[in-house]
Predicted model as a PDB file, atoms N, CA, C, CB and O in Angstrom, pLDDT in the B-factor column:
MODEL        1                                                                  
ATOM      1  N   UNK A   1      77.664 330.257 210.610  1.00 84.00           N  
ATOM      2  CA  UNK A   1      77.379 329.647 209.330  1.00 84.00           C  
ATOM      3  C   UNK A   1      77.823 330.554 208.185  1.00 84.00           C  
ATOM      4  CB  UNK A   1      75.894 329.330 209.214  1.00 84.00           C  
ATOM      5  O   UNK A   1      78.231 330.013 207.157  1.00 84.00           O  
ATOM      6  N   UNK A   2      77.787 331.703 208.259  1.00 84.00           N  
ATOM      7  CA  UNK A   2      78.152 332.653 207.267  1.00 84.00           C  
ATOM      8  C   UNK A   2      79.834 332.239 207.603  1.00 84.00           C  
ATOM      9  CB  UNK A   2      77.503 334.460 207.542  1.00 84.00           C  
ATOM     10  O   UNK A   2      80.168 331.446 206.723  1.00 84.00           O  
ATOM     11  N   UNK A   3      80.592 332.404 208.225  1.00 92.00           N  
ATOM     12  CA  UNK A   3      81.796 332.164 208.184  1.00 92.00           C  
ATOM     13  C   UNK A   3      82.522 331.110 206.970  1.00 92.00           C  
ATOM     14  CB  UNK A   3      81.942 331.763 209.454  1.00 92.00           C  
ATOM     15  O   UNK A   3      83.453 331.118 206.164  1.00 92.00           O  
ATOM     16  N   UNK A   4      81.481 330.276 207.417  1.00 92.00           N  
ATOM     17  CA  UNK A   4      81.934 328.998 206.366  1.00 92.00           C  
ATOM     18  C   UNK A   4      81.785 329.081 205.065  1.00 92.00           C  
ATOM     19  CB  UNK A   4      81.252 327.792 206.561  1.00 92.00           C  
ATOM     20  O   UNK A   4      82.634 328.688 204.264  1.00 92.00           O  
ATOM     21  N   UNK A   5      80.311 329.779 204.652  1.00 93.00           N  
ATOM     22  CA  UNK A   5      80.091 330.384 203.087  1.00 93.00           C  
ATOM     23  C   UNK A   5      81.157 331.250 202.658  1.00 93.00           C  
ATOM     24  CB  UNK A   5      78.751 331.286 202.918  1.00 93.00           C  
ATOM     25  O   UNK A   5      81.516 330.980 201.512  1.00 93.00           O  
ATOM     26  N   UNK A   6      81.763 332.171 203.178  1.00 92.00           N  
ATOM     27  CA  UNK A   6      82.785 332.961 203.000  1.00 92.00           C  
ATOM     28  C   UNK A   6      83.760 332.207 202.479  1.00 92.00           C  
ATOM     29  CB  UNK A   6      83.155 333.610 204.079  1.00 92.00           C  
ATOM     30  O   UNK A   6      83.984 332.225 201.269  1.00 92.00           O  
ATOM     31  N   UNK A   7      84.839 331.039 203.800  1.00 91.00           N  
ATOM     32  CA  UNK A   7      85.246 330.738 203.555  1.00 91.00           C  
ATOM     33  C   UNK A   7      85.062 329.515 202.343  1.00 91.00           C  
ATOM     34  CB  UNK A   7      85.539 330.915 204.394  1.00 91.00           C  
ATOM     35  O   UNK A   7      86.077 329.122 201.767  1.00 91.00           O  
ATOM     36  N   UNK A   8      83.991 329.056 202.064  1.00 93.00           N  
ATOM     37  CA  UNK A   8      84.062 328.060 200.602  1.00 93.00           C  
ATOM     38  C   UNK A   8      83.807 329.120 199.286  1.00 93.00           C  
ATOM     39  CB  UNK A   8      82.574 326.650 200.589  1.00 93.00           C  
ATOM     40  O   UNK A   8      83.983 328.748 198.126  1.00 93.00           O  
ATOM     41  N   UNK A   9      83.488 330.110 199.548  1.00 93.00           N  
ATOM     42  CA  UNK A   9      83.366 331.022 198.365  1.00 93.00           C  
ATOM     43  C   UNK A   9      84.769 331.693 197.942  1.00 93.00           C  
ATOM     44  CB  UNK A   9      82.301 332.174 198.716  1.00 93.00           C  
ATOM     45  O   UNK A   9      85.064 331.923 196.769  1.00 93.00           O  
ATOM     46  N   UNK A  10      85.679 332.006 199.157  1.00 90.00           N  
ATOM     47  CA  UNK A  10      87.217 332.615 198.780  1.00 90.00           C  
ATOM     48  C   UNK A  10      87.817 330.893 198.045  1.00 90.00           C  
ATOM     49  CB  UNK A  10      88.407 333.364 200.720  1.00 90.00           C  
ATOM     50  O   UNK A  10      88.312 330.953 196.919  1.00 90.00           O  
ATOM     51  N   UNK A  11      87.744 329.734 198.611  1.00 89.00           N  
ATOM     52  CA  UNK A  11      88.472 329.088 198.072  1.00 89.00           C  
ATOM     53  C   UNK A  11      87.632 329.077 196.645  1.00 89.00           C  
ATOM     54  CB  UNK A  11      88.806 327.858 198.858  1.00 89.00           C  
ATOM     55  O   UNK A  11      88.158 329.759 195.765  1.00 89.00           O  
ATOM     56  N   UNK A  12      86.788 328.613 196.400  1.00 92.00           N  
ATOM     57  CA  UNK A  12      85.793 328.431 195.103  1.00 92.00           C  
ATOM     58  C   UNK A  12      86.716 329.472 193.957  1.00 92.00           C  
ATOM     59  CB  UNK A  12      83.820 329.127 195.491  1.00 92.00           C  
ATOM     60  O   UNK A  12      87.148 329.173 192.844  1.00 92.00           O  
ATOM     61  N   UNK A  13      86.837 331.039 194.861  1.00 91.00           N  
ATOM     62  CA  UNK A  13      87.237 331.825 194.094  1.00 91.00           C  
ATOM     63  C   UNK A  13      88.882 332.111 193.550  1.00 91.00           C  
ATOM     64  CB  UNK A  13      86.697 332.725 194.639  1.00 91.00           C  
ATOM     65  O   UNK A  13      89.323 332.858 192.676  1.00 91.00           O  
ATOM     66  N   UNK A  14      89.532 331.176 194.473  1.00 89.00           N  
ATOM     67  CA  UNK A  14      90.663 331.027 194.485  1.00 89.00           C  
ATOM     68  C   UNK A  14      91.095 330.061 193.372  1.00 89.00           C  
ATOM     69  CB  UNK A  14      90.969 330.727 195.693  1.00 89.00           C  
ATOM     70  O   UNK A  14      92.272 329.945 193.030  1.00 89.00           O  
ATOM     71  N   UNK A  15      90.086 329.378 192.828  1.00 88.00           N  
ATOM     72  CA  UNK A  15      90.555 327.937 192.262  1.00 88.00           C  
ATOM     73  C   UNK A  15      90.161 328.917 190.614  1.00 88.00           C  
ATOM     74  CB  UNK A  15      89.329 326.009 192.895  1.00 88.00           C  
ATOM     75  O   UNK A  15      90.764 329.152 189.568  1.00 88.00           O  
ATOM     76  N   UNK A  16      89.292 329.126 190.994  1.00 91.00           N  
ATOM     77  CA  UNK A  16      88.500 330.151 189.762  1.00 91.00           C  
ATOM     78  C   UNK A  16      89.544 331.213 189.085  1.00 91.00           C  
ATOM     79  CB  UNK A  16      87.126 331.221 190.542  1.00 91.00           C  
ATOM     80  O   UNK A  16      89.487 331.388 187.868  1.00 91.00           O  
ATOM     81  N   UNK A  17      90.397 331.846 189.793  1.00 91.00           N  
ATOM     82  CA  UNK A  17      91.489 332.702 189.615  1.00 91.00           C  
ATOM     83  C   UNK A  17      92.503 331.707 188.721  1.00 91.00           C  
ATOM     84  CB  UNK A  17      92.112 333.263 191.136  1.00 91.00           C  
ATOM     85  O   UNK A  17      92.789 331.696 187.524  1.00 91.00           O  
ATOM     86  N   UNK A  18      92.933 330.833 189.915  1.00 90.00           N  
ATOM     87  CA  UNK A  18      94.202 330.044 188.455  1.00 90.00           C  
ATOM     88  C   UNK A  18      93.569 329.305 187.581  1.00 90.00           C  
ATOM     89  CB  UNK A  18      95.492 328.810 188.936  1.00 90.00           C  
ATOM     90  O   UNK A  18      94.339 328.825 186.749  1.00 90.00           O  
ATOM     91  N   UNK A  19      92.078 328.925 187.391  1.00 91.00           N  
ATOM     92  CA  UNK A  19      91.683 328.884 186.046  1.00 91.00           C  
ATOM     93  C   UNK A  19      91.495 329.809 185.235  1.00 91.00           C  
ATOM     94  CB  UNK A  19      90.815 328.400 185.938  1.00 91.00           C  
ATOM     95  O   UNK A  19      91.047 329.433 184.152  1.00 91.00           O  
ATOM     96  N   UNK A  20      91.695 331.045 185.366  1.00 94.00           N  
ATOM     97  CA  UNK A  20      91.692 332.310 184.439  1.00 94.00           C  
ATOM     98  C   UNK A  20      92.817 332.545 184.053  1.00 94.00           C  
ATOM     99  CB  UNK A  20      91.241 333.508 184.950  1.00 94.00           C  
ATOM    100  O   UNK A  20      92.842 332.897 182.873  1.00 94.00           O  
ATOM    101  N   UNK A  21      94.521 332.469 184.933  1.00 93.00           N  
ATOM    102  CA  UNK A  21      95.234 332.513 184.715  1.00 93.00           C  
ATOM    103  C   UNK A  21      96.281 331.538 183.834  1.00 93.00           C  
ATOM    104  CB  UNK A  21      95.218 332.832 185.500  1.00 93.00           C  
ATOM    105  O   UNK A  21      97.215 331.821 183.084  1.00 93.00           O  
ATOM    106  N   UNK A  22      95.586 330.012 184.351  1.00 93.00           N  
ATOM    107  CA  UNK A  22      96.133 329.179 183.070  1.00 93.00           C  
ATOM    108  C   UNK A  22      95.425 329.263 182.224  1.00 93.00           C  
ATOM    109  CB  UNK A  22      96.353 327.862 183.117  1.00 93.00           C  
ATOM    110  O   UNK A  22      96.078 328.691 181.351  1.00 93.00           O  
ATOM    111  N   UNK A  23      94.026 329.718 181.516  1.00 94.00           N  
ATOM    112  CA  UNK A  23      93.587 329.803 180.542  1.00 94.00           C  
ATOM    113  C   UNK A  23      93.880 331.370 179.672  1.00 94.00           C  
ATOM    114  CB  UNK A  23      92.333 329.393 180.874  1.00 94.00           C  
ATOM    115  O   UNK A  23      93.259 331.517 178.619  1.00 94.00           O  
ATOM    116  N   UNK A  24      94.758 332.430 180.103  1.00 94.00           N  
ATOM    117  CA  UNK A  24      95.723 332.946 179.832  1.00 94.00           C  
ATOM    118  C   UNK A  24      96.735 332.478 179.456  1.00 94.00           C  
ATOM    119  CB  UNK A  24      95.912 333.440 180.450  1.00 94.00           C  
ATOM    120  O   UNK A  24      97.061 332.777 178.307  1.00 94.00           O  
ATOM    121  N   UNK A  25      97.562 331.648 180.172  1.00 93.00           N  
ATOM    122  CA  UNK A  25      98.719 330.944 179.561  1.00 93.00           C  
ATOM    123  C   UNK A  25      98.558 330.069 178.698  1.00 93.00           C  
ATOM    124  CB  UNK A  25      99.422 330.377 180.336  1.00 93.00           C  
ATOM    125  O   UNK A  25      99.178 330.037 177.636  1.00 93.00           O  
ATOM    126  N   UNK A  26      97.799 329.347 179.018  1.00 93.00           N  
ATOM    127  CA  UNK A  26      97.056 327.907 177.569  1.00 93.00           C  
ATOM    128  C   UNK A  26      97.242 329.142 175.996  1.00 93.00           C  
ATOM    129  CB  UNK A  26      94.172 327.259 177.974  1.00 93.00           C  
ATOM    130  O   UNK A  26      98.079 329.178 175.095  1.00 93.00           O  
ATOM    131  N   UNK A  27      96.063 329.965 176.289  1.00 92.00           N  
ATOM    132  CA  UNK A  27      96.264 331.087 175.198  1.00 92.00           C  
ATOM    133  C   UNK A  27      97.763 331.807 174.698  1.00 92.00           C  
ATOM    134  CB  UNK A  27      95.436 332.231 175.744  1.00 92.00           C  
ATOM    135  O   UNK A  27      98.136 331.704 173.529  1.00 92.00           O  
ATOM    136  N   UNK A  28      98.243 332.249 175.321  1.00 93.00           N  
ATOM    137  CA  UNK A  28      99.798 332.197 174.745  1.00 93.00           C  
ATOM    138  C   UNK A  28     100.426 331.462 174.611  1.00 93.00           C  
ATOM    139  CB  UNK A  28     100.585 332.654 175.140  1.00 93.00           C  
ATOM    140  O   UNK A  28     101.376 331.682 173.861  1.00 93.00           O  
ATOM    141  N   UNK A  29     100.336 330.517 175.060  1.00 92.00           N  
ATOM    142  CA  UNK A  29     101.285 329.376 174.652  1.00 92.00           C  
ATOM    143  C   UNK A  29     101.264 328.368 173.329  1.00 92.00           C  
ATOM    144  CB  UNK A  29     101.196 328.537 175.708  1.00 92.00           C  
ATOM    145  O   UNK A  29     102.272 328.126 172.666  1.00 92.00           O  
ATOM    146  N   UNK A  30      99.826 327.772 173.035  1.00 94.00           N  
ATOM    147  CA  UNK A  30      99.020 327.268 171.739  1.00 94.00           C  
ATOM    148  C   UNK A  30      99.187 327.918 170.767  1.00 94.00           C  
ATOM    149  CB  UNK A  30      97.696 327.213 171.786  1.00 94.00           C  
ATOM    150  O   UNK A  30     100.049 327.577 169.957  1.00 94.00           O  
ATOM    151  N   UNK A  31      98.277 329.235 170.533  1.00 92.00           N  
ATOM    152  CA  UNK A  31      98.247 330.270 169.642  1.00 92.00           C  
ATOM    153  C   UNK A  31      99.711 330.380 169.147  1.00 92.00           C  
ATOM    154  CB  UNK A  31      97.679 331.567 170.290  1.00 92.00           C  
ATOM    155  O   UNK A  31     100.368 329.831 168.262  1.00 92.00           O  
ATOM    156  N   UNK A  32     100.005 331.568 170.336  1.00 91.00           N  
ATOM    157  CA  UNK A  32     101.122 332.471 169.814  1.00 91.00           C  
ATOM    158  C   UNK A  32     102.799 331.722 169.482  1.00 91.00           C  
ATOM    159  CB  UNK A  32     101.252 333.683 171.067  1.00 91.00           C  
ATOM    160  O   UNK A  32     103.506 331.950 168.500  1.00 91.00           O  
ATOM    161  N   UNK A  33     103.072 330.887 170.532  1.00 91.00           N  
ATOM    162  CA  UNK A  33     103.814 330.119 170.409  1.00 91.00           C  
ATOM    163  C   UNK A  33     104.395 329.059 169.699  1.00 91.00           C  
ATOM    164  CB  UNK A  33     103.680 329.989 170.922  1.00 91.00           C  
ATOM    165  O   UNK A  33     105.583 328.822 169.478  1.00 91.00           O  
ATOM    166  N   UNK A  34     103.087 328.286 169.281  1.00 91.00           N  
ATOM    167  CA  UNK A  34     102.933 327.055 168.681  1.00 91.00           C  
ATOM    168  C   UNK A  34     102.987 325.762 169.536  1.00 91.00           C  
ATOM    169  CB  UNK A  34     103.881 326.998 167.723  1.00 91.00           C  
ATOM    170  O   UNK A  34     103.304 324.716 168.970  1.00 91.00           O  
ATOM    171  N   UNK A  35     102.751 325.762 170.628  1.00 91.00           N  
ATOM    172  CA  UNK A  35     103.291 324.312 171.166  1.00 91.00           C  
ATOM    173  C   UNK A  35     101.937 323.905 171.207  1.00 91.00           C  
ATOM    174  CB  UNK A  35     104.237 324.145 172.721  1.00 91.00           C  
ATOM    175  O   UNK A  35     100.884 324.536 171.290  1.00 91.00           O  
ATOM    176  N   UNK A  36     102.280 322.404 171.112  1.00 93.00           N  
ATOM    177  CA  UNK A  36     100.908 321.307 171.330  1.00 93.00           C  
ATOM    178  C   UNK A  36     100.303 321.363 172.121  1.00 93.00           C  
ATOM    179  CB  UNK A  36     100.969 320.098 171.457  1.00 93.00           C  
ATOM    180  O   UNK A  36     100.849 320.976 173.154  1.00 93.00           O  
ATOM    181  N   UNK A  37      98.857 321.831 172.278  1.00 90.00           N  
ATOM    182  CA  UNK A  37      98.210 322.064 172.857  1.00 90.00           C  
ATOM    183  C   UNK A  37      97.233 320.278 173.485  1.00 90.00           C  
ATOM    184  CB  UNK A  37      97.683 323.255 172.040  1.00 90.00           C  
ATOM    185  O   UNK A  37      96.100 319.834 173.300  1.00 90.00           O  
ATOM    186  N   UNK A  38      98.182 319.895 174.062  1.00 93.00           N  
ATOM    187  CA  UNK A  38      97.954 318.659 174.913  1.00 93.00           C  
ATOM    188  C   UNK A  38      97.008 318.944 176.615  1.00 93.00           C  
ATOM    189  CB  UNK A  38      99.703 318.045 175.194  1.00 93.00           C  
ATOM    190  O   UNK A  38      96.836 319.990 177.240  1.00 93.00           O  
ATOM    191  N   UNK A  39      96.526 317.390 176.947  1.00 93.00           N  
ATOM    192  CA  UNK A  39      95.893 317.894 178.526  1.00 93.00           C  
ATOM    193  C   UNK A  39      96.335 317.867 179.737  1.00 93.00           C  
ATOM    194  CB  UNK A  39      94.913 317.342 178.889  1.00 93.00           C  
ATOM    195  O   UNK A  39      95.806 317.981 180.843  1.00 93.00           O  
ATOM    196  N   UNK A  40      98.131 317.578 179.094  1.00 94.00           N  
ATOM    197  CA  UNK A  40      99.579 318.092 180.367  1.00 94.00           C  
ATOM    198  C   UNK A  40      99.465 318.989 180.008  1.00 94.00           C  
ATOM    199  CB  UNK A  40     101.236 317.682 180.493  1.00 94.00           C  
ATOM    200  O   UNK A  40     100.183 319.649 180.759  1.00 94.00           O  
ATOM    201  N   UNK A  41      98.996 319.728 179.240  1.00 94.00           N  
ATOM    202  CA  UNK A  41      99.850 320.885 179.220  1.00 94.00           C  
ATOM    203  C   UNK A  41      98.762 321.780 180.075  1.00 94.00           C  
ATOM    204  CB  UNK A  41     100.336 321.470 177.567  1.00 94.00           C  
ATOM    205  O   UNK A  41      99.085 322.638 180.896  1.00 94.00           O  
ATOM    206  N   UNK A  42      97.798 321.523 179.827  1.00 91.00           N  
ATOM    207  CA  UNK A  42      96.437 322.741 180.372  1.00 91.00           C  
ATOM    208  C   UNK A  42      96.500 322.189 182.123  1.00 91.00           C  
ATOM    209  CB  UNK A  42      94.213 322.323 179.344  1.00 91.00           C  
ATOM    210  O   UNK A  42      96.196 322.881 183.094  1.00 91.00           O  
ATOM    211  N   UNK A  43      97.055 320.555 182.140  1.00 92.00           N  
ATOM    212  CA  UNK A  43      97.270 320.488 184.073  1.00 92.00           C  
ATOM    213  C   UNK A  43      98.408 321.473 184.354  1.00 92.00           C  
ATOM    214  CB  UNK A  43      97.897 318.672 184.851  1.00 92.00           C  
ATOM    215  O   UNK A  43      98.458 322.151 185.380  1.00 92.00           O  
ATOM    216  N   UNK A  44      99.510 321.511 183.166  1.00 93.00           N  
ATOM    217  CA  UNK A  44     100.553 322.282 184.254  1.00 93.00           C  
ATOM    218  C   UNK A  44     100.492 323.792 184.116  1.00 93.00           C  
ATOM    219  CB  UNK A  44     102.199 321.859 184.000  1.00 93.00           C  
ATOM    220  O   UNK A  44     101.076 324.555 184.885  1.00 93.00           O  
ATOM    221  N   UNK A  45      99.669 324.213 182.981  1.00 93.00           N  
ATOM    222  CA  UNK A  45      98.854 325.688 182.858  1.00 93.00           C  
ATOM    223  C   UNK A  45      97.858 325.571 184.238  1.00 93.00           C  
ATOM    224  CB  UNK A  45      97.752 325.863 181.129  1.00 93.00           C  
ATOM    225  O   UNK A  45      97.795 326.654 184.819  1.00 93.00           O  
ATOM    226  N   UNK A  46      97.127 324.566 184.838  1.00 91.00           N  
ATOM    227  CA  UNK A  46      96.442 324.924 186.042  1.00 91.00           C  
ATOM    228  C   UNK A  46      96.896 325.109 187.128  1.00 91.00           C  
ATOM    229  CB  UNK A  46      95.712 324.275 186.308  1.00 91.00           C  
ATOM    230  O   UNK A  46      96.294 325.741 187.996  1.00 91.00           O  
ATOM    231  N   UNK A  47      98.061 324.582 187.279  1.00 92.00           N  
ATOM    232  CA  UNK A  47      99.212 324.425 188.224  1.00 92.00           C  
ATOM    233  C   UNK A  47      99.746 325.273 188.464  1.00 92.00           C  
ATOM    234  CB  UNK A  47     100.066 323.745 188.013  1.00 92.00           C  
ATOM    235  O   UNK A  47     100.102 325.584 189.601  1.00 92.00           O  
ATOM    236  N   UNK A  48     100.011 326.071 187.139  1.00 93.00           N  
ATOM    237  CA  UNK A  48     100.702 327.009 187.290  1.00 93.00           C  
ATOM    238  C   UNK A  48     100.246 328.552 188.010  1.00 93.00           C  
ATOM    239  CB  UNK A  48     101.083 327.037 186.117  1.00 93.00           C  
ATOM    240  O   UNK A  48     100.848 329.395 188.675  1.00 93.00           O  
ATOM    241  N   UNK A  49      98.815 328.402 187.471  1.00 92.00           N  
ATOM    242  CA  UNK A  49      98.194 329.577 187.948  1.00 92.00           C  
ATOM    243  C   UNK A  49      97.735 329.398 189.525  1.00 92.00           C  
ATOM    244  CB  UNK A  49      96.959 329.897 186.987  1.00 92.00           C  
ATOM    245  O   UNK A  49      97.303 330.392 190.109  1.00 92.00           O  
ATOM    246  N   UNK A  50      97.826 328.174 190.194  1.00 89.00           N  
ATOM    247  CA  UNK A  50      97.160 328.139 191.583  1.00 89.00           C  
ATOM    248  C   UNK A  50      98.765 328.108 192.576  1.00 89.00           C  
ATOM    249  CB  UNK A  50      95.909 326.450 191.791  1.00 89.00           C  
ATOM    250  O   UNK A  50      98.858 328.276 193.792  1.00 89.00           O  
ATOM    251  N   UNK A  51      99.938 327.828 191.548  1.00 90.00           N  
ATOM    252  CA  UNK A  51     100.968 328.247 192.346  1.00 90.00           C  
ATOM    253  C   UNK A  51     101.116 329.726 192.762  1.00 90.00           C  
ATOM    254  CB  UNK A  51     102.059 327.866 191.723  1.00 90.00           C  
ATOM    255  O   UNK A  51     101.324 330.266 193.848  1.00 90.00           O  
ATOM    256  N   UNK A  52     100.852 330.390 190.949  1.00 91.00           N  
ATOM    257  CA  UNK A  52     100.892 331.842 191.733  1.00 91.00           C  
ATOM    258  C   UNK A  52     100.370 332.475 192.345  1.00 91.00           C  
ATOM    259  CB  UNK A  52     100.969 332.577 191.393  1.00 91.00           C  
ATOM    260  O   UNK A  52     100.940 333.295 193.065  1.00 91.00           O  
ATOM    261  N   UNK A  53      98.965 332.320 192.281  1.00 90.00           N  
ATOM    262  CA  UNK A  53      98.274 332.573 193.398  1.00 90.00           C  
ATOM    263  C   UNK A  53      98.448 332.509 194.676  1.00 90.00           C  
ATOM    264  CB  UNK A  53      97.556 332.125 193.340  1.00 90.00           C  
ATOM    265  O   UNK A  53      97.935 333.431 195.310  1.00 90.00           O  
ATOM    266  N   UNK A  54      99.267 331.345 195.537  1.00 87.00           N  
ATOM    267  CA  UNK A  54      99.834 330.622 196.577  1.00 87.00           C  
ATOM    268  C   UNK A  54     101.207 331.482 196.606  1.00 87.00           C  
ATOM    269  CB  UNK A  54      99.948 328.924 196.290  1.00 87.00           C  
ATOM    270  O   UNK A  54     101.730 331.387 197.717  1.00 87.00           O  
ATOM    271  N   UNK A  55     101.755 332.087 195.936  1.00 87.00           N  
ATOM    272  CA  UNK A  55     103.092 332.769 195.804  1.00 87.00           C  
ATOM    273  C   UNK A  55     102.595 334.116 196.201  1.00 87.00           C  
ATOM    274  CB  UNK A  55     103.860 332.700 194.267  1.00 87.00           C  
ATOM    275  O   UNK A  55     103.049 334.598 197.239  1.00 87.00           O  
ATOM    276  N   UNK A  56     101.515 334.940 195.345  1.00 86.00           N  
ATOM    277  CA  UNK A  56     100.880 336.480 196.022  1.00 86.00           C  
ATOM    278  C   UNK A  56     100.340 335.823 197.305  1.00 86.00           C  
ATOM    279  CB  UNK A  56      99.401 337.449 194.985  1.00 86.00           C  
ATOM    280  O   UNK A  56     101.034 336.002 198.305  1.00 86.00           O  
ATOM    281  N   UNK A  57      99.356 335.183 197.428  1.00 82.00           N  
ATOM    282  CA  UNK A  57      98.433 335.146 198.888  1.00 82.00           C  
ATOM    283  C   UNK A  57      99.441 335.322 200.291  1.00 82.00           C  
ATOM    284  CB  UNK A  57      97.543 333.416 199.031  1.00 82.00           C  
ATOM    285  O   UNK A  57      99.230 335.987 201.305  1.00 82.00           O  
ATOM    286  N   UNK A  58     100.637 334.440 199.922  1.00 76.00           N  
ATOM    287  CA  UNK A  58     101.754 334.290 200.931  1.00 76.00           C  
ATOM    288  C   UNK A  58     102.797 335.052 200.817  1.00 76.00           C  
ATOM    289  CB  UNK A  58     102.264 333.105 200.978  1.00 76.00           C  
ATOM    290  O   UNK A  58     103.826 334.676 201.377  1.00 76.00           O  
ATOM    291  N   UNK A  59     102.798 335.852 200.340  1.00 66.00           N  
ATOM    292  CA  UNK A  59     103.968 337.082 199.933  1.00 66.00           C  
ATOM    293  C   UNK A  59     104.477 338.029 201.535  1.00 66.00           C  
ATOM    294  CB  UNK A  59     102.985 338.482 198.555  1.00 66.00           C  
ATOM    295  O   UNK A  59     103.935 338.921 202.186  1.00 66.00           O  
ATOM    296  N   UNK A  60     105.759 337.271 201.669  1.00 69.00           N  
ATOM    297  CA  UNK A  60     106.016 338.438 202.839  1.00 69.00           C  
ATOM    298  C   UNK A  60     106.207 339.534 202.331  1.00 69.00           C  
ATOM    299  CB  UNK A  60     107.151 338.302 203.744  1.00 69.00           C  
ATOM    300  O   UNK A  60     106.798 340.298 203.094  1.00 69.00           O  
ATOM    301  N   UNK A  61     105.988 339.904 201.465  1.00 64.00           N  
ATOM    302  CA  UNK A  61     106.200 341.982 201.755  1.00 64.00           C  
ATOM    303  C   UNK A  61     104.964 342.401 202.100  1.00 64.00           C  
ATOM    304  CB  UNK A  61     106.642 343.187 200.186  1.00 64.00           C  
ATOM    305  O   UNK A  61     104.761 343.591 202.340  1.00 64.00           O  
TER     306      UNK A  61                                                      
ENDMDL                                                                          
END                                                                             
């Protein structure tokens, strides 16, 4: 049973990560940038951060 808490807590925490990371990018991008801060834009800011995440987790080196 602990196995499973683990594992729903790494994903929980995984999802939690590219929401920190697109809400990093949302922030540079709005602000500093100027672009319209629309709710495509914060899906493909979420997107973006759970790709990279999926890009380190799976990293052959």
């Amino acid at each position: 049973m602990g196995y499973l808490v683990n594992e729903i807590l790494l994903r929980l925490a995984k999802a939690a990560a590219g929401l920190v990371l697109a809400a990093i990018l949302w922030f540079v991008l709005v602000p500093v940038i100027g672009v319209a801060g629309t709710p495509e834009l914060a899906l493909l800011c979420w997107l973006s951060g759970a790709a990279f995440i999926l890009l380190v987790e799976s990293s052959p080196i």
